[in-house]
N, C-alpha and C positions, 0 to 999 in steps of 0.2 A: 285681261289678267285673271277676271273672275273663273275663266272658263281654262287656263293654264291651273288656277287651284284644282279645279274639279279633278283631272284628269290628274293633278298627285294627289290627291286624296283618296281616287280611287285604287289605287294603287296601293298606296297605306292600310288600307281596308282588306285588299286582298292579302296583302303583306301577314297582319296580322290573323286573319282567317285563318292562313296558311300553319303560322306559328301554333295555332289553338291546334289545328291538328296532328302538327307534328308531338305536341308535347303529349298530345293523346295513345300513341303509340308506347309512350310509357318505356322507353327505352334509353341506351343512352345515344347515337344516334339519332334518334329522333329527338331528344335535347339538343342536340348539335345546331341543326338544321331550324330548329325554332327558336335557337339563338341569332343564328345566321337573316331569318325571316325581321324582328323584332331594330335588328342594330339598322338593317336595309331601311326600315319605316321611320327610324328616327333621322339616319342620314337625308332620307326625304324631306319628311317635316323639318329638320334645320335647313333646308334650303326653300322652302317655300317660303319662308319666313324673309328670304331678301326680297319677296314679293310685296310685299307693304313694308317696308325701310330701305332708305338710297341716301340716309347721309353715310358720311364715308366711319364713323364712328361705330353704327349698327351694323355695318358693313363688316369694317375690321373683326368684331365680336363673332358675328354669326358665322361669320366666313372660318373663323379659327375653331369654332366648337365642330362647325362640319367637316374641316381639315382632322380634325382626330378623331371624331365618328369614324371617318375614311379608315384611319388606320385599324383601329378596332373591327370593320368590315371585315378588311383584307386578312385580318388575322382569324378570324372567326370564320372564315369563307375556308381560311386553308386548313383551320381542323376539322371541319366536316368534310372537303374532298380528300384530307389521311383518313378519316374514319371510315369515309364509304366504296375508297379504291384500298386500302390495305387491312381493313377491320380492326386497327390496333392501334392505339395512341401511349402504351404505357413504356415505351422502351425510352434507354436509358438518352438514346441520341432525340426522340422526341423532346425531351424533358427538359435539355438542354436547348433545344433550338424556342423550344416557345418560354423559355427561360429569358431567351438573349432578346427575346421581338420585343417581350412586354415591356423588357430594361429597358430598349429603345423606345418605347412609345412614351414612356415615362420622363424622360430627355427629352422628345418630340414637344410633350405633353408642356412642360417648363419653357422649352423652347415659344410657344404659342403664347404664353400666358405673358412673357416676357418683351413677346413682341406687339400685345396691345397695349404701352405703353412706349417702346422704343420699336420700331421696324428694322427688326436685325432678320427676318426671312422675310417676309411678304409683306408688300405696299398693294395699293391699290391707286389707282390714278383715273378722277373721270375722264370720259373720251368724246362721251355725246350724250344728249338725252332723247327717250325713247319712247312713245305714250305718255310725256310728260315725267317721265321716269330717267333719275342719272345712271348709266351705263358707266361703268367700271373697269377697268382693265388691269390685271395683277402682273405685277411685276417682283421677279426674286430673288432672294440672296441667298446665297451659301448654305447656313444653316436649312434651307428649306430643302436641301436636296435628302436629309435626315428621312421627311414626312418621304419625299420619293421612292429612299432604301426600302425604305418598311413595305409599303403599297406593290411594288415592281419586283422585289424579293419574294415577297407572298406570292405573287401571281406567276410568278419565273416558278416557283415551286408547284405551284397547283398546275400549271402547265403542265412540267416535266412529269408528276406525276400520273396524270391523263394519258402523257405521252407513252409512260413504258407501259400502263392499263392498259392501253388500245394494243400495243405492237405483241404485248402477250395473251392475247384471247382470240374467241373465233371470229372472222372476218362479219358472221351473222349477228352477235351481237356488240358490234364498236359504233352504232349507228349513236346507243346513248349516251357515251362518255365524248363519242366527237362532237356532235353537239353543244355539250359543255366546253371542249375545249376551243370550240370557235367563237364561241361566247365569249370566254375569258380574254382569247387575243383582240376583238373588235374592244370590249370594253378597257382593255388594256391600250391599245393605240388613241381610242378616244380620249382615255382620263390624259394619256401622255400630251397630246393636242391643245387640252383644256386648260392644264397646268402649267403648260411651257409659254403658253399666248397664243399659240400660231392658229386656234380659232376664236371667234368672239364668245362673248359671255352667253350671248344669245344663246348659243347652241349647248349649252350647257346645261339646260334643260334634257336633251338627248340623253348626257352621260348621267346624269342620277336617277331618270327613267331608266337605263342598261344596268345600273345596280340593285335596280328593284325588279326588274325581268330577271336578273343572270340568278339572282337569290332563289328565286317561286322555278325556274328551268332545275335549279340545283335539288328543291324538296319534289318535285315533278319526276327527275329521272330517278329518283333513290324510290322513292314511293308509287307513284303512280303511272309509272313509263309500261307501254302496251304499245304494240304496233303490229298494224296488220300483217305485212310483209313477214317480220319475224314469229309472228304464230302462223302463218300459214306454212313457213317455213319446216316451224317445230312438228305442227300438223304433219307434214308429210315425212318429216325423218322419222315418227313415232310411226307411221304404218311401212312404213322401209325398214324398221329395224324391229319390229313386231316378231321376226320371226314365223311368221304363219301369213298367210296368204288372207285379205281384208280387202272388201268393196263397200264402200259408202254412197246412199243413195240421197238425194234430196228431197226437201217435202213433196213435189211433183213426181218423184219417182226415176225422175236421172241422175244417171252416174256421176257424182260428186269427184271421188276422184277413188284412187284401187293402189295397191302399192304392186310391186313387180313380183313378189310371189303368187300375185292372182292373177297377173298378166299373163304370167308363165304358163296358167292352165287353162286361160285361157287368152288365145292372142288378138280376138277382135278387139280388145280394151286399147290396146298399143295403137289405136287407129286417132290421128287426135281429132278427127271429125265425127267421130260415134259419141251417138245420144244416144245410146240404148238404154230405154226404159226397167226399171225392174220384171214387171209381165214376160219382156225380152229375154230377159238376162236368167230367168229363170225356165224358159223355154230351152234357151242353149245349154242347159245345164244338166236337163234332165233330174231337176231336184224332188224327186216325186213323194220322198219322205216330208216335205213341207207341206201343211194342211192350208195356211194360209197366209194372211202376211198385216194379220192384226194385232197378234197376239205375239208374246218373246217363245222361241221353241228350240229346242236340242233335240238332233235327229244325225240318221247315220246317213254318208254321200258316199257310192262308188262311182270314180270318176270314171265316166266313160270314153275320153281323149287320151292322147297319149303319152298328152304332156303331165308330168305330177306325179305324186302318190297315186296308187288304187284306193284310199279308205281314208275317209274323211269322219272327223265330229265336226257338226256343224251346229254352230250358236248363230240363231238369227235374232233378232234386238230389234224392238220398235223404240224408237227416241224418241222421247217426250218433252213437255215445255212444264211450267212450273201448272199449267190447268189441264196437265194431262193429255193435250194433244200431241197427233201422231206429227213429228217435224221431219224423219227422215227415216233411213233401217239403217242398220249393220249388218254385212256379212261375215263368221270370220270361220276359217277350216282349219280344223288343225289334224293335222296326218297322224293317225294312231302308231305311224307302224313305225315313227322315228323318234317318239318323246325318249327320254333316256332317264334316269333314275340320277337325283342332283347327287349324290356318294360315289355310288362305281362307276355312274357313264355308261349302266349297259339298260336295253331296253326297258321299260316299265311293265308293269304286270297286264298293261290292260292292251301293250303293243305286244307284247307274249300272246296273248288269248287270239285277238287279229291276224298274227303270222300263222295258227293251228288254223283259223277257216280257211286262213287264202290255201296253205296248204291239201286243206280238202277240199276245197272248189278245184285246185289242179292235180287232184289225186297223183300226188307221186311220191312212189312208197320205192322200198321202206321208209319210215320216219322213225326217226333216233331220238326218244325225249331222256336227257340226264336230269335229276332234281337233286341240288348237292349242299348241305349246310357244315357250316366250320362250329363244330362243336365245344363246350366253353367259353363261347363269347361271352354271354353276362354273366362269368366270375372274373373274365378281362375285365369289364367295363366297372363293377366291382372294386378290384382291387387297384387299377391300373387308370382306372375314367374313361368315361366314352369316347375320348379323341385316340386311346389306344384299340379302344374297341374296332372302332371304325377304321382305324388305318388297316386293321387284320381284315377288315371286311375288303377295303380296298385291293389287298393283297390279294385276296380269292381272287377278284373279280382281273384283275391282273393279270394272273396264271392262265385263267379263262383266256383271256384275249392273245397272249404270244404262245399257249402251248395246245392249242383248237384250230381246226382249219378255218379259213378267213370263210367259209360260206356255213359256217356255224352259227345259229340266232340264239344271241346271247340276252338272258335277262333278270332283273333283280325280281322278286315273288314277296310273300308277306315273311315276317318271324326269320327273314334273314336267309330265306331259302334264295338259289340261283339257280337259273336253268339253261340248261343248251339244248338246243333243235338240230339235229342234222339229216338232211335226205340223202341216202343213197348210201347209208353206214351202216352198219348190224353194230348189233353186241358186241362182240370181241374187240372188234379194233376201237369202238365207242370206250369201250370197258380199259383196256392197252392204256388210253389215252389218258383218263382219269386216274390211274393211276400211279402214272407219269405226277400229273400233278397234284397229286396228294402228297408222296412222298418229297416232293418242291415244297409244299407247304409245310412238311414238319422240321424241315432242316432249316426255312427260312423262321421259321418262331423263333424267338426272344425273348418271350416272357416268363420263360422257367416254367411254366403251366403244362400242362398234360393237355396238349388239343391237337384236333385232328379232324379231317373232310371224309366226313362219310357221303356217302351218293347211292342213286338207286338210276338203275335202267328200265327202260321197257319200250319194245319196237310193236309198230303198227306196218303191218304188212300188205295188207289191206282198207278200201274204205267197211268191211266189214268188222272192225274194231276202229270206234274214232278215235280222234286225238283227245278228246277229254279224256276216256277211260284211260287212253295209254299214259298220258299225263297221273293220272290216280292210283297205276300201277304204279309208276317212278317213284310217287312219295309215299307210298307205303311201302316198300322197298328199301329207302332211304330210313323212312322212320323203323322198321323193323332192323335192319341193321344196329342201328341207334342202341337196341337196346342191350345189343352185344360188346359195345365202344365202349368202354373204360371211362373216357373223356368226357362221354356225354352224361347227363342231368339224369335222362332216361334208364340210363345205366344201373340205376337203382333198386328198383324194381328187381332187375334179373340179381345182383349180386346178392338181395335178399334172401330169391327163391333157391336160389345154388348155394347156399350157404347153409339153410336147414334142409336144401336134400342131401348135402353133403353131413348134414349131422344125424341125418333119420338112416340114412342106407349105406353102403360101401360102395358108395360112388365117390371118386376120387376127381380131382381135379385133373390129373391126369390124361384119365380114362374120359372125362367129357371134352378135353382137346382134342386127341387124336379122336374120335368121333364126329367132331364137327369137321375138323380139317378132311379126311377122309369122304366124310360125307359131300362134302364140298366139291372134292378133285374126282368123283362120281360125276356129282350134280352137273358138273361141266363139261367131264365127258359126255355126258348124255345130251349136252347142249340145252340147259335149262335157261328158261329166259330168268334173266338178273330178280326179279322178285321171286322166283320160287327157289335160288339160288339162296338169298335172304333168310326164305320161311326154311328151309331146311337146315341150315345153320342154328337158328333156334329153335327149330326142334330136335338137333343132338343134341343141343344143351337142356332144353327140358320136358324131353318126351315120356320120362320117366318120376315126374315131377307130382303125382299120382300118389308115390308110394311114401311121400310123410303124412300120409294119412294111414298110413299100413304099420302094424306095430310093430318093433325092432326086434322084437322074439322072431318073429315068423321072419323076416328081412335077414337074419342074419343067422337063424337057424342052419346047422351044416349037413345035418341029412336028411330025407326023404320029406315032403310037407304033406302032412294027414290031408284028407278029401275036403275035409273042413276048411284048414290051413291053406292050401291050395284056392279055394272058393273066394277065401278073400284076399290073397295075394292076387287074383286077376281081376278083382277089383279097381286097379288103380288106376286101370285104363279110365275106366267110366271117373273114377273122383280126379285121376288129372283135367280130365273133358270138362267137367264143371269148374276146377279151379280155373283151368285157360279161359273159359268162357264168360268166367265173372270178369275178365280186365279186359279193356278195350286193346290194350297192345298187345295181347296174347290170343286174341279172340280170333285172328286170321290161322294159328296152327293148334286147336284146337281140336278139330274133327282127324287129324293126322296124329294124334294124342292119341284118340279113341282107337283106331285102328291100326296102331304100330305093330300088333299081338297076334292080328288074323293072318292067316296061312294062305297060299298057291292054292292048295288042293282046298282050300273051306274048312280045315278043321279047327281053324284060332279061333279065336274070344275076342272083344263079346260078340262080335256081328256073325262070324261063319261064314264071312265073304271070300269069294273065291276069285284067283286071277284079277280079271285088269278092274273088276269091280272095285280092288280095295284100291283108294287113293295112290298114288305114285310114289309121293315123298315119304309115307309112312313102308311102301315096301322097301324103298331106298334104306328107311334109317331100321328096317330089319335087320338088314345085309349086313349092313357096317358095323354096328352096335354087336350082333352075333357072332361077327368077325373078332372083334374086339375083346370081346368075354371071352374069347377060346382060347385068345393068345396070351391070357393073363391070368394070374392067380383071383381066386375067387373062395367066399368059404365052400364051395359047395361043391367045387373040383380044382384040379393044380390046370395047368395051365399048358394046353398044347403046343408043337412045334408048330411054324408056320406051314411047312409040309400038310401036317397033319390037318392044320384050319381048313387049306384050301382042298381039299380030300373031302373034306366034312361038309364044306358047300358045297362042291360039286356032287356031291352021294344025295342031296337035302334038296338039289337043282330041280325044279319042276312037283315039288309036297311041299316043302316050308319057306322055299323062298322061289321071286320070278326066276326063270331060268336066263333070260336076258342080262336082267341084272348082273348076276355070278357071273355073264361071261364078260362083260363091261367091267365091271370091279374086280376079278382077275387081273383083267389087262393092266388097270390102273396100278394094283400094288406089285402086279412084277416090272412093271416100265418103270 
């Protein structure tokens, strides 16, 4: 007997251990479950107690105080398996159902009290004595089927609910709720056993031992359930679903296990009899950027198999233990040339830079770099919040993907810029293409805003211009555009400077369109690559940008300019040069400023250069602007017939302007 106590007492111990740490969790959950721990220890300790008393009066008593423990169990058992399979005990049908238990138990409760004085549920009848001890045998009535509803109700429910938790989760974690529910049905058959007589009292020892198991099983899966099987499990669906390609080595240096994107690159892994060492594994690898295999390193991998990406980042990780020892490595590769950018989905900037080398490691040209930004975004994001921001960014990125050929390398850049790579495309139809969707992108706006995609080109024809410069052409290009675009930020700048040359000289609005545009339908006759296309555009708008520094007497004077007058009316070449050159956005058409004025034969200002010495774009914006003056009124003469203009250039062909030019700009203004 002494040694039947121990073994519940132990149990009570751990009972209540148990309880101390669920309440430690501080939760309410974990009040559940330390409730559920606490009622298990008393249900014990009341039966221990028929251990030393066998008349049938102590009998009677103790036996009924443990009869409603029971129920109290069963009911405290079943709100911690709603609390820990549904998370929720406050609905209205909860409220109600542990509403009706307790009525019941409270009836149960009366029912007992009433029967240790009259036996209207439960007798007891001795049978035999045992160790000197009277063995008991319960016998019952009617009302005792009450204390049965309550117990078998609870447990029919804690069941059921196990039941739908397991059939709705993943097959890998049902191992801890079946568990519980095989628990619940043995101790459920047992109490049913105990209660009805069909086994001796003897054994009944079993079942209040199975209520102090099923209880500490109950705080065990909720808290502290671990299992090998399903973290090895976890283990390998987290390097299968990694997305990048991971090999894990052991403290000794073999291969722990690799998920199928390393497989992939490499297939001796797939062998399931390969213990290849790390030493091994890096031999096959050809991982030469690795110094060594002490230390954690990031380093670049071209794979030299066939299988995989070409271009690898590679993170090598020495794993450690809490005193710093080396326990295992990580391998993990991640392919530069396919991260995508988490907004549009198009490459990343650092998978952009990767496709320009691979590109000139295979030298095949031409290469077509566009760099193109949706101007106005952060007045969107402004007025409208970053989710409309960003949807407009989406939409670029968009247009990109269905109005670009699919062997286009498309990608997102910093400050909102995008870029597309094309081989084997020039200018024109690169150029065609863009502005296809540009004008898609200003018809799809919605936000009553003034925006719009500006873009710059520039081809690499050669590995004698690399892909970085050409890359540097595009966005200077793009950005010098910019500052001609209405829509954009940059725009400011020019509408200032066009705004007092229009209040210092008789330059009209007008007269700097048709110039630029002009200039332009030139520039592309001549087949200008897309950024000189750009710098010539602004500098018909402000090649002459010079002369608010020039005083509006001499500017607007209508006849002859004294020697004096004159000297400093060609001044404005040189004070435009310096204004252009003070601003970093103006600073590329700066020197085309300086020399807009010098002549074919050497005789212009200030330089006296002659022929192909003077710049291009500044003889271009000769032509057109000289054009332009003749066909229009001016103070200083009336304004020619076009007849007359094109007389005037060709007479001037080969002394004041290139002769080339005039035949090219001819063609353009009578086609």
């Amino acid at each position: 007997m002494v040694w039947y106590s121990l073994v519940y007492y132990f149990v009570v111990v751990c009972l209540i251990c148990t309880a101390v740490k669920a309440f430690s969790h501080k939760t309410k959950t974990g009040n559940e479950l330390a409730t559920v721990q606490l009622v298990a220890a008393g249900v014990i300790l009341l039966h221990t107690l028929t251990f030393w008393f066998d008349s049938l009066r102590m009998v009677t008593i103790i036996s009924s105080f443990f009869l409603i423990a029971l129920d109290f169990l069963y009911i405290v058992t079943l709100r911690a398996i709603i609390d820990v399979v549904l998370g929720k005990r406050e609905s209205k049908w909860c409220v109600f159902l542990f509403g009706g238990l307790y009525s019941a138990v409270v009836v149960d409760i009366i029912i007992f009290i009433v029967n240790l004085f009259h036996r209207i549920s439960v007798s007891y009848v001795p049978i035999r004595k045992m160790g000197g001890r009277i063995v008991y045998n319960r016998v019952i009535s009617p009302p005792f089927y009450l204390h049965l509803f309550i117990c078998y109700f609870c447990a029919a429910l804690a069941v059921l609910f196990l039941i739908v938790k397991i059939a709705g989760m993943p097959k890998l974690y049902r191992s801890r709720y079946s568990s519980m529910l095989w628990t619940f049905l043995i101790m459920v058959v047992l109490d049913y056993m105990l209660k009805t007589g069909y086994i001796s009292v003897r054994y009944g020892n079993i079942m209040t031992l199975a209520y102090g198991f099923a209880s500490l099983l109950l705080y065990w899966s909720t808290y502290d359930y671990t299992s090998k099987g399903v973290m090895n499990t976890i283990r390998r669906m987290i390097l299968e679903y990694m997305d990048m390609p991971m090999i894990l080595f052991d403290y000794e240096g073999y291969v722990a296990d690799s998920n199928k994107d390393m497989r992939k690159i490499f297939p001796i892994l797939e062998k399931p009899k390969s213990k290849m060492r790390l030493i091994d594994f890096l031999q096959v690898g050809a991982f030469k950027e690795l110094q060594n295999t002490e230390t954690d390193q990031n380093f670049e991998w071209y794979n030299p198999n066939e299988n995989g990406a070409r271009v690898y980042h590679c993170n090598f990780l020495c794993l450690r233990d809490e005193k710093k020892r080396v326990i295992g490595h990580l391998l993990m590769l991640r392919n530069v040339e396919i991260e995508k950018d988490s907004l549009t989905q198009l490459y990343t900037k650092q998978g952009f830079w990767q496709k320009l080398q691979i590109l000139e490691r295979e030298e095949i040209y031409p290469v077509t770099i566009i760099v193109c930004n949706a101007n106005s975004i952060g007045l969107i994001n402004d007025l409208f919040g970053w989710i409309k921001g960003n949807e407009m960014l989406r939409m670029v990125a968009d247009l990109l993907r269905e109005h670009l050929p699919q062997s286009a390398f498309l990608a997102r850049l910093e400050d909102g810029d995008m870029a597309a790579v094309f081989t084997e495309v020039e200018q024109q139809y690169a150029g065609f293409l863009f502005e296809n969707i540009r004008k898609l992108y200003k018809e799809a706006n919605d936000t009553g805003i003034d925006t719009d995609l500006e873009y710059g080109i520039a081809v690499s024809r050669s590995k004698e211009k690399s892909l970085e410069e050409t890359y540097r052409e595009a966005i200077d290009s793009m950005r010098t555009k910019k500052l001609m675009n209405g829509s954009s930020k940059k725009s400011s700048l020019m509408d200032s400077l066009t705004q007092t040359l229009s209040e210092s000289d008789y330059e009209t609005e007008e007269h700097v369109e048709r110039t630029k545009e002009m200039a332009i339908k030139l520039g592309k006759a001549l087949n200008l690559a897309d950024a000189d296309l750009g710098k010539l555009a602004l500098l018909a708008v402000l090649h002459d940008i010079g002369k608010i520094a020039i005083p509006h007497s001499i500017l607007s004077k209508p006849g002859k300019l004294t020697p004096e007058e004159w000297e400093i009316m060609k001044s404005h070449t040189e004070k435009g040069y310096r204004i252009a050159s003070a601003s970093p956005e103006l600073d590329s058409i700066a020197e085309y400023i300086l020399h807009h004025h010098e002549r074919w034969d050497g005789n212009g200002y200030p330089g006296a250069l002659k022929g192909e010495d003077i710049p291009l774009l500044s003889r271009i914006i000769t032509v057109v602007d000289s054009h332009d003056v003749m066909v229009h009124d001016r103070p200083y003469h009336k304004a020619m017939t076009e007849e007359e203009a094109q007389e005037e250039l060709l007479r001037c062909s080969g002394t004041q302007f290139d002769p080339h030019l005039v035949t090219v700009f001819l063609e353009v203004i009578n086609s």
